[in-house]
C-alpha positions as CSV (number, residue, x, y, z in Angstrom):
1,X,0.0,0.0,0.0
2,X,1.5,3.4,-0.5
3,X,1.4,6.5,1.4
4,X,-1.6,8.1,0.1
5,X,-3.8,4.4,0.6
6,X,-7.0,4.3,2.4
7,X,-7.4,5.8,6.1
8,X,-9.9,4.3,8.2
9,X,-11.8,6.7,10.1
10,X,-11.7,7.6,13.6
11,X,-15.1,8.2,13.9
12,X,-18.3,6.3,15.2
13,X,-21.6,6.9,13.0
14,X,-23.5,8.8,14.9
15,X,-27.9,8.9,14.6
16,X,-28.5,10.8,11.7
17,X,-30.8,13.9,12.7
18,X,-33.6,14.5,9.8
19,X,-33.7,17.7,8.4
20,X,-35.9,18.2,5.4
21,X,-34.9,15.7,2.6
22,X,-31.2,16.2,3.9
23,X,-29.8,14.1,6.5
24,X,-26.7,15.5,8.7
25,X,-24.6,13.2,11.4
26,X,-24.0,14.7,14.8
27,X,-20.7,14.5,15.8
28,X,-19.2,14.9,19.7
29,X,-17.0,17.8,19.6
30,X,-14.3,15.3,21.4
31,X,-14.4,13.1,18.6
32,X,-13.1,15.2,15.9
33,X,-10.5,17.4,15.2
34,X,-10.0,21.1,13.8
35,X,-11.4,19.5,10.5
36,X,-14.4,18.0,11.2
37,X,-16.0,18.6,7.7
38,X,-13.3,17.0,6.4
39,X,-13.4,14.3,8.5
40,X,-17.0,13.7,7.9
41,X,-17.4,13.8,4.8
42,X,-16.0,11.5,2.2
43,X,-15.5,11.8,-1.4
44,X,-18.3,9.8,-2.2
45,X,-20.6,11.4,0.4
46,X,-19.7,14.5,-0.9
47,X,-20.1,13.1,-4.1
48,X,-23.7,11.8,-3.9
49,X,-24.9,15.0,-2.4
50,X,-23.8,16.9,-5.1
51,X,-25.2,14.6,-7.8
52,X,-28.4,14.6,-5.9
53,X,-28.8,18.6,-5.9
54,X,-27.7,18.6,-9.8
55,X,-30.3,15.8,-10.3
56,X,-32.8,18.3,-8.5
57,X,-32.6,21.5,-10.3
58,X,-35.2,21.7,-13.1
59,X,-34.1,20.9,-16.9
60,X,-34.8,23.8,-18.4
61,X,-32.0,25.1,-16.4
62,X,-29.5,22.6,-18.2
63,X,-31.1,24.0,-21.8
64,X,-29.9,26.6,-23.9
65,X,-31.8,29.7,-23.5
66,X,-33.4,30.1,-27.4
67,X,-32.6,33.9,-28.6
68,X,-35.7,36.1,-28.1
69,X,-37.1,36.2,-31.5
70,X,-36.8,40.2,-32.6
71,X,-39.8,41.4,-34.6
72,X,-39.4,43.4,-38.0
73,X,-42.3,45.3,-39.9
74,X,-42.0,46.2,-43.3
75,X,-44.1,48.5,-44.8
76,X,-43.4,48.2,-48.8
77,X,-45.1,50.4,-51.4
78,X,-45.5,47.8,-53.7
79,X,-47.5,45.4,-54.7
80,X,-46.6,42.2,-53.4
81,X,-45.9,40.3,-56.8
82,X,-44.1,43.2,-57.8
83,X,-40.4,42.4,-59.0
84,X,-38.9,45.0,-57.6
85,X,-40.4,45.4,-54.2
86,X,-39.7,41.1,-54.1
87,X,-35.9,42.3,-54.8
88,X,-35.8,44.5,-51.9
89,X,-37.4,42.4,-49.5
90,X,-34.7,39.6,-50.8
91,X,-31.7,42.2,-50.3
92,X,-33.1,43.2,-47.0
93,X,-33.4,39.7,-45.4
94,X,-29.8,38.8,-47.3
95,X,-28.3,41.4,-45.5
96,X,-30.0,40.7,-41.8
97,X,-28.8,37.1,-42.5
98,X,-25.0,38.0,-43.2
99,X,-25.2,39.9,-40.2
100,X,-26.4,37.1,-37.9
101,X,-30.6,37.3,-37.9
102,X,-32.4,34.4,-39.5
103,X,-36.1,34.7,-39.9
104,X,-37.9,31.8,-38.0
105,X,-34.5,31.3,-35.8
106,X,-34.2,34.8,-34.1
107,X,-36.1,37.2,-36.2
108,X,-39.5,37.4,-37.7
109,X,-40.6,39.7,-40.4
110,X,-43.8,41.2,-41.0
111,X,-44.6,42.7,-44.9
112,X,-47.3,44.3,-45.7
113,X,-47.5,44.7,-49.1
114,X,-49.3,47.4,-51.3
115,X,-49.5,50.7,-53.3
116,X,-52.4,53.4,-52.3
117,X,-53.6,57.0,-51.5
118,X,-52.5,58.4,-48.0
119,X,-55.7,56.3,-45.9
120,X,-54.2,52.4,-47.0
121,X,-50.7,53.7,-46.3
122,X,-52.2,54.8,-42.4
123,X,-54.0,51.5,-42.1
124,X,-51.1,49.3,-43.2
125,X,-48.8,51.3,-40.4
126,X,-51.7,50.6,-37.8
127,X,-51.7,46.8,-38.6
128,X,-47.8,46.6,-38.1
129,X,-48.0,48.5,-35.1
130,X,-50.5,46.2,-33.9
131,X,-48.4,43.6,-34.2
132,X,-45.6,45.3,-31.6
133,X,-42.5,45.3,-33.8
134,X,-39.4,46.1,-32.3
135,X,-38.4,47.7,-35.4
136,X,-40.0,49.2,-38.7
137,X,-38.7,49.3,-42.3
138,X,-40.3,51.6,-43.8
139,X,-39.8,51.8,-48.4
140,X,-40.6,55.6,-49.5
141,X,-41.2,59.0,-48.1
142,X,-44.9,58.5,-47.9
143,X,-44.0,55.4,-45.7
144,X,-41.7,56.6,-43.5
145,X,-44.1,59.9,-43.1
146,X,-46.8,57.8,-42.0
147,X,-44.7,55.5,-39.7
148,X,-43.2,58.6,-38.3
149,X,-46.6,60.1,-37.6
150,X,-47.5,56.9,-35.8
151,X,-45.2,56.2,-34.1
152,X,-42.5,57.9,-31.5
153,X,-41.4,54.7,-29.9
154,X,-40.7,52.1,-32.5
155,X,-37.7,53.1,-34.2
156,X,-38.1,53.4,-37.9
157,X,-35.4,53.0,-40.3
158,X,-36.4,54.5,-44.1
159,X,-35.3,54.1,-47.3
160,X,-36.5,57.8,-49.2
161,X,-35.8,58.8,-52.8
162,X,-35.4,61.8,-51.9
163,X,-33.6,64.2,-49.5
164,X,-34.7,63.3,-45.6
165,X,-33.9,66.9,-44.3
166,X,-35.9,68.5,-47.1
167,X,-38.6,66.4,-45.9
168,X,-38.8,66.6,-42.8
169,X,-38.4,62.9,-42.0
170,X,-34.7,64.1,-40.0
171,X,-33.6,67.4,-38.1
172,X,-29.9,66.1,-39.6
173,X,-28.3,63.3,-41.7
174,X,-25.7,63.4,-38.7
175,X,-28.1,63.3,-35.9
176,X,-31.4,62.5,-37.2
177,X,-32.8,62.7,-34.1
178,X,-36.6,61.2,-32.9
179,X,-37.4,57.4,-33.6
């Protein structure tokens, strides 16, 4: 046997005391020495107890977290078999993918699809908002005038053919300022 074989104990067993679902042993003060815990408890003892707590603790708190899935609205002003407006949309979700967002994995996007007078464009903003998007995309002045109007919280990221300052959708290209 070498130096670091097995030790037999010094101690007695004593009654276990119940306390809950736990069980301690109550040790005389004369029978141990300055490391009683050390004493008492064995590798496997230790062991066991803390298998048994891991074994406790629910499962879902083993599990990944899944990413919060981030809502987009897209308010396009174009028809929805449109060629062009399908190119945009295709560019636009391209791009969030390169960056990391995947619709159905952490992102879902919302289109709502359509060319009209000033009253569709102010219904079609009222359905997305409905819908508590944490962001709005919003294709042409007219769009982003409405979204603006309807919003101060959501923020609202535009893409105008014409200059924002002029108008009005931004105090400033260098700090637009608002939502």
């Amino acid at each position: 046997m070498t130096q670091l074989g097995h030790r037999r104990s010094r101690l007695r067993p004593a009654p276990d005391l119940t306390l809950g679902p736990l069980k301690c042993a109550s040790l005389n003060r004369s029978m141990v020495g300055p490391w009683s815990l050390g004493e008492a408890m064995r590798r496997r003892e230790f062991i066991a107890l803390a298998g048994g707590a891991a074994a406790s603790w629910p499962l879902a708190a083993w599990a990944q977290q899944p990413e919060r899935m981030r809502r987009i609205g897209v308010l396009m002003l174009y028809p929805e078999d449109d060629s062009e407006g399908q190119l945009r949309a295709t560019a636009f979700q391209q791009g969030l993918q390169k960056l990391g967002w995947s619709v159905g994995r952490n992102i879902q996007i919302d289109f709502q699809w359509g060319f009209g007078n000033a009253d569709w464009i102010r219904s079609a903003a009222v359905r997305l908002l409905r819908l508590s998007p944490d962001l709005i995309l919003a294709n042409g002045t007219p769009a982003a005038k409405t979204m603006q109007q309807s919003s101060r919280t959501v923020p609202v990221i535009f893409i105008a053919g014409s200059d924002p300052v002029v108008d009005g959708l931004v105090s400033s290209l260098a700090q637009p300022g608002g939502n």
